[in-house]
C-alpha positions in Angstrom: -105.9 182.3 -214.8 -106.6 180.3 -211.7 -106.1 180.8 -208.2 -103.8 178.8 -205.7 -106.0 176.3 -203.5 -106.1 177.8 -199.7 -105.0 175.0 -198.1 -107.0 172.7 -195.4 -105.2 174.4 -192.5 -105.3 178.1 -193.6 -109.1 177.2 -193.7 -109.1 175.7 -190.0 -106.8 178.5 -188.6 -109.4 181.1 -190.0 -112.4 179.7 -188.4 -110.7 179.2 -185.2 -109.9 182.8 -185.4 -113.3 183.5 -186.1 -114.5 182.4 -182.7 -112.9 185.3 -181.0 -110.4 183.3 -178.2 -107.1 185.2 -180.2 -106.8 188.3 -180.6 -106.4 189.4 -184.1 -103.1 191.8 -183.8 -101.6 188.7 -182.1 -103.1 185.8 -184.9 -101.9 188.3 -187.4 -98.1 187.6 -186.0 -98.6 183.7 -185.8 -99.2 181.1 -188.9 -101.9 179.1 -189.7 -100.0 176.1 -188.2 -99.1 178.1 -184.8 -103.2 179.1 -184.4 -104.2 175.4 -184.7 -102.2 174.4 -182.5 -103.4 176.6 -179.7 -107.0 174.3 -179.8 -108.3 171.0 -179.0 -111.4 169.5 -180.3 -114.2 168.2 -177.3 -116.4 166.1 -177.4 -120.2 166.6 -176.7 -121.0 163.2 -176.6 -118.4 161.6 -174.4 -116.6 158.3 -175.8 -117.7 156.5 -172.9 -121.2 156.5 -173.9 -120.8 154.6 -177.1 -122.7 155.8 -179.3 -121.7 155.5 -183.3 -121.9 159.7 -183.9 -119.2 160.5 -181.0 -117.0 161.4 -184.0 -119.1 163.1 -186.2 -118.4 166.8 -187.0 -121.7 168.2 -185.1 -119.7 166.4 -181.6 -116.7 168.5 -181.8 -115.9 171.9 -180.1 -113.0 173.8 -181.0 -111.6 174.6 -177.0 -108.4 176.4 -176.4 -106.2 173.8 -174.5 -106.8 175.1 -171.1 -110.4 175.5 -171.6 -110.9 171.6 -172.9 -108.3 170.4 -169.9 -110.8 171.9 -167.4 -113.4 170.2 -169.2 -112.0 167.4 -169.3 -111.4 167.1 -165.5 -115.5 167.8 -165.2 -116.0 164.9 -167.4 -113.8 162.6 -165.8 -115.9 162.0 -163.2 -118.9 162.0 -164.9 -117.3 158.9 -166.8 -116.2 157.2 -163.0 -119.9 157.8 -161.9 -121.2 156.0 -165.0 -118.7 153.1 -164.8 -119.3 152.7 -161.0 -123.1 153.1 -161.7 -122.5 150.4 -164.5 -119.9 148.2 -162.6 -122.8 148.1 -159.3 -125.9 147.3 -161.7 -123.5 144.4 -163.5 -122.7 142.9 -160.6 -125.8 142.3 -159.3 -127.2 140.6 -162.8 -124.1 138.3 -162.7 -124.5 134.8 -160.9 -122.3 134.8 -157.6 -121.3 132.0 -155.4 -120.0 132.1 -151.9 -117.2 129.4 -151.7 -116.4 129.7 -147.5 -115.3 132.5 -145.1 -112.8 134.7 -146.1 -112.7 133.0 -149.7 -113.6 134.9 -152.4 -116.5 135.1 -154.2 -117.3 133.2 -157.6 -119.2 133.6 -160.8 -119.0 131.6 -163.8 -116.1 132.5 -165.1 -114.3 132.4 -161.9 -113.1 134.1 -158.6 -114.6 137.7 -159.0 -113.5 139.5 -155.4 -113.1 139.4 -152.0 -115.6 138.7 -149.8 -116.8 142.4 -148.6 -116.5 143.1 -145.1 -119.1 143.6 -142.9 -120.4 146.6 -142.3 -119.9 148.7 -139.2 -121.2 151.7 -138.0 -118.8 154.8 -137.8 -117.1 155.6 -134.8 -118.7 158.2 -132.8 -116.3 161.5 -132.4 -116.0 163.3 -128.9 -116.3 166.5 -130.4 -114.4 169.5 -129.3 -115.0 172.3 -127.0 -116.3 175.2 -129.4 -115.9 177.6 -126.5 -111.8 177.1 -126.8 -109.5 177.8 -129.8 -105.9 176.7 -130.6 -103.1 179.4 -131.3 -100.4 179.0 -133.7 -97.7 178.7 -131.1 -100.1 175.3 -129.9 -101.8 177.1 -127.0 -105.5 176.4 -126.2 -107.2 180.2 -125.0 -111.2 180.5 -124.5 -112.8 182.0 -127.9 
């Protein structure tokens, strides 16, 4: 006589529970469905990258939800960098044109931006007397 197949998600919901984020009196009151959906899968390799493996089973991380979200923020602006890393380094490769003041400017495929403004130097602050503080009720007493 043959056995039943264990099916594809009792399978996943045991190795999750292998890794040790549930606890196993509280897994044994959930199904298999219930301790899938308590993970997310992350990605070593970030999508922005590009590169043909980011999919492959040796990218993903199982990562409870809050865990990845958390993640997820940190790599957020790790992607931003790179695009505004990329963004700077394309623009200077691409052919620009100035048209006139206060135009834009113009590549070959047509008006690109504004023309940046010049730059200035930041505005010197007074600076505040450290020998004073201010009170909550807005009165100024020495330190």
């Amino acid at each position: 006589m043959s056995r039943k197949s264990i099916s594809l998600t009792t399978k996943l919901a045991s190795a999750l529970l292998a890794l040790g984020d549930i606890p196993y009196v509280h897994a044994k009151q959930m199904t298999a469905a219930q301790v899938v959906s308590l993970y997310q899968f992350d990605h070593g390799i970030l999508h922005e990258t590009r590169d043909p493996d980011v999919d492959k089973f040796w990218n993903l991380t199982p990562r409870l939800i809050r865990e990845h979200r958390t993640k997820t923020k940190l790599d957020a602006k790790i992607i931003a960098k790179g695009r505004r890393i990329r963004d700077k380094h394309s623009a200077v490769r691409t052919p620009k044109l100035r048209i006139g003041t206060g135009e834009g400017m113009v590549s070959a495929y047509g008006v690109l931006a504004a023309s940046p403004r010049p730059s200035r130097s930041r505005i010197q602050s007074r600076g505040f007397d450290k020998r004073l503080r201010k009170k909550m009720d807005g009165t100024v007493v020495p330190r």
